[in-house]
C-alpha positions as CSV (number, residue, x, y, z in Angstrom):
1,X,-96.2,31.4,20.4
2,X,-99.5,29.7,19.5
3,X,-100.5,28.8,23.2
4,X,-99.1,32.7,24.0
5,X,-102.0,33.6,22.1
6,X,-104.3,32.4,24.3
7,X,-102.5,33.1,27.6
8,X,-102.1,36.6,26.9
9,X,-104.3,37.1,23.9
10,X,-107.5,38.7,23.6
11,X,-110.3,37.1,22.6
12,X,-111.8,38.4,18.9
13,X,-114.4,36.8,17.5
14,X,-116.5,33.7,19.1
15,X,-119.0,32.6,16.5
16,X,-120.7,28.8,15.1
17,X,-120.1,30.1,11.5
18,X,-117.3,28.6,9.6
19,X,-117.8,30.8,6.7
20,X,-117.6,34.0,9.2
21,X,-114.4,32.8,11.2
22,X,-113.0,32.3,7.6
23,X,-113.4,35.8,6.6
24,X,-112.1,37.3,9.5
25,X,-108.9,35.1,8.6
26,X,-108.4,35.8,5.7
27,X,-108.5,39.5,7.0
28,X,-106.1,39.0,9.6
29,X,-103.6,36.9,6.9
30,X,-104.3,40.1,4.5
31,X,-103.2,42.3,7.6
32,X,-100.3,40.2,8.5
33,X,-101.9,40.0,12.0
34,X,-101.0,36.9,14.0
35,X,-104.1,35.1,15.0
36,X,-105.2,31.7,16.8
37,X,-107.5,29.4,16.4
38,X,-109.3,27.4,18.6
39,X,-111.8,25.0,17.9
40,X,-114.7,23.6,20.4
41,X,-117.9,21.1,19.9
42,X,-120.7,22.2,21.8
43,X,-121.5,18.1,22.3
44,X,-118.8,16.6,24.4
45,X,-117.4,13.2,23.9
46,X,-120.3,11.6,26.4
47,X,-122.9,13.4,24.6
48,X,-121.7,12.1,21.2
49,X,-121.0,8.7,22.0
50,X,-125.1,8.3,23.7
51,X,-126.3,9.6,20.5
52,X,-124.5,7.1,18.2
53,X,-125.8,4.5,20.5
54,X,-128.9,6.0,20.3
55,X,-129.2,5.6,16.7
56,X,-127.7,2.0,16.5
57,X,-129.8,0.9,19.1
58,X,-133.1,2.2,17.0
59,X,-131.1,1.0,13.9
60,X,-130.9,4.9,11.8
61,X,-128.2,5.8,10.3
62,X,-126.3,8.9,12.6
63,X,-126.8,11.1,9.4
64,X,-131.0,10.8,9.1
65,X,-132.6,13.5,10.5
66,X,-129.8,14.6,13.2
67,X,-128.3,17.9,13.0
68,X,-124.6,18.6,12.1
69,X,-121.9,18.9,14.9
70,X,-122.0,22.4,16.3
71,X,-118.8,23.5,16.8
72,X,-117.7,27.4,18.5
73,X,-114.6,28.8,16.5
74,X,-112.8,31.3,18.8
75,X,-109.9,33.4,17.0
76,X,-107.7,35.6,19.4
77,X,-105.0,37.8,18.6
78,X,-102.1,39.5,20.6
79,X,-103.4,42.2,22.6
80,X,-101.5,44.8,20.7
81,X,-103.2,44.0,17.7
82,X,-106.6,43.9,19.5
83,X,-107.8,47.7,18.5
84,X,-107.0,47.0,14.8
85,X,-108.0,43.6,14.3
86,X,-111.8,44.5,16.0
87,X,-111.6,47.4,13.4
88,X,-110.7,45.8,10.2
89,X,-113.5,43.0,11.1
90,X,-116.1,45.5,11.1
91,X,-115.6,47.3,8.2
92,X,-115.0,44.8,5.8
């Protein structure tokens, strides 16, 4: 049912914000509405791997001065459940 989700699922919420996508779960869980989660980084694999070369080549550690992994957290949800999922997330 999980890849259904996203085949025929609608698309809720697409946001950077971990603690965001987490309230809108814990919503959803509250509501008993089925949801799915899908995770992407922003940086693909080449992008990742050049920066940690980068670094080791100049000798830094990955962590100095480098931003954190952005990542885009997309929850969808069945599209019956579309009108009051979009609801409950904007009034609570």
């Amino acid at each position: 049912m999980a890849n259904s989700l996203i085949l025929l699922g609608k698309r809720l919420i697409a946001d950077t914000s971990s603690a965001e996508i987490r309230r809108i779960e814990n919503i959803l869980k509250q509501e008993s509405i089925p949801y799915r989660l899908q995770t992407q980084r922003t940086r693909g694999a080449l992008g990742s791997m050049i920066d940690s070369r980068s670094y080791a080549a100049s000798n830094i550690a990955l962590y100095k001065g480098a931003a954190q992994p952005n990542f885009v957290y997309t929850i969808y949800v069945r599209r019956k459940d579309y009108q009051r999922a979009n609801a409950l997330m904007q009034v609570r």
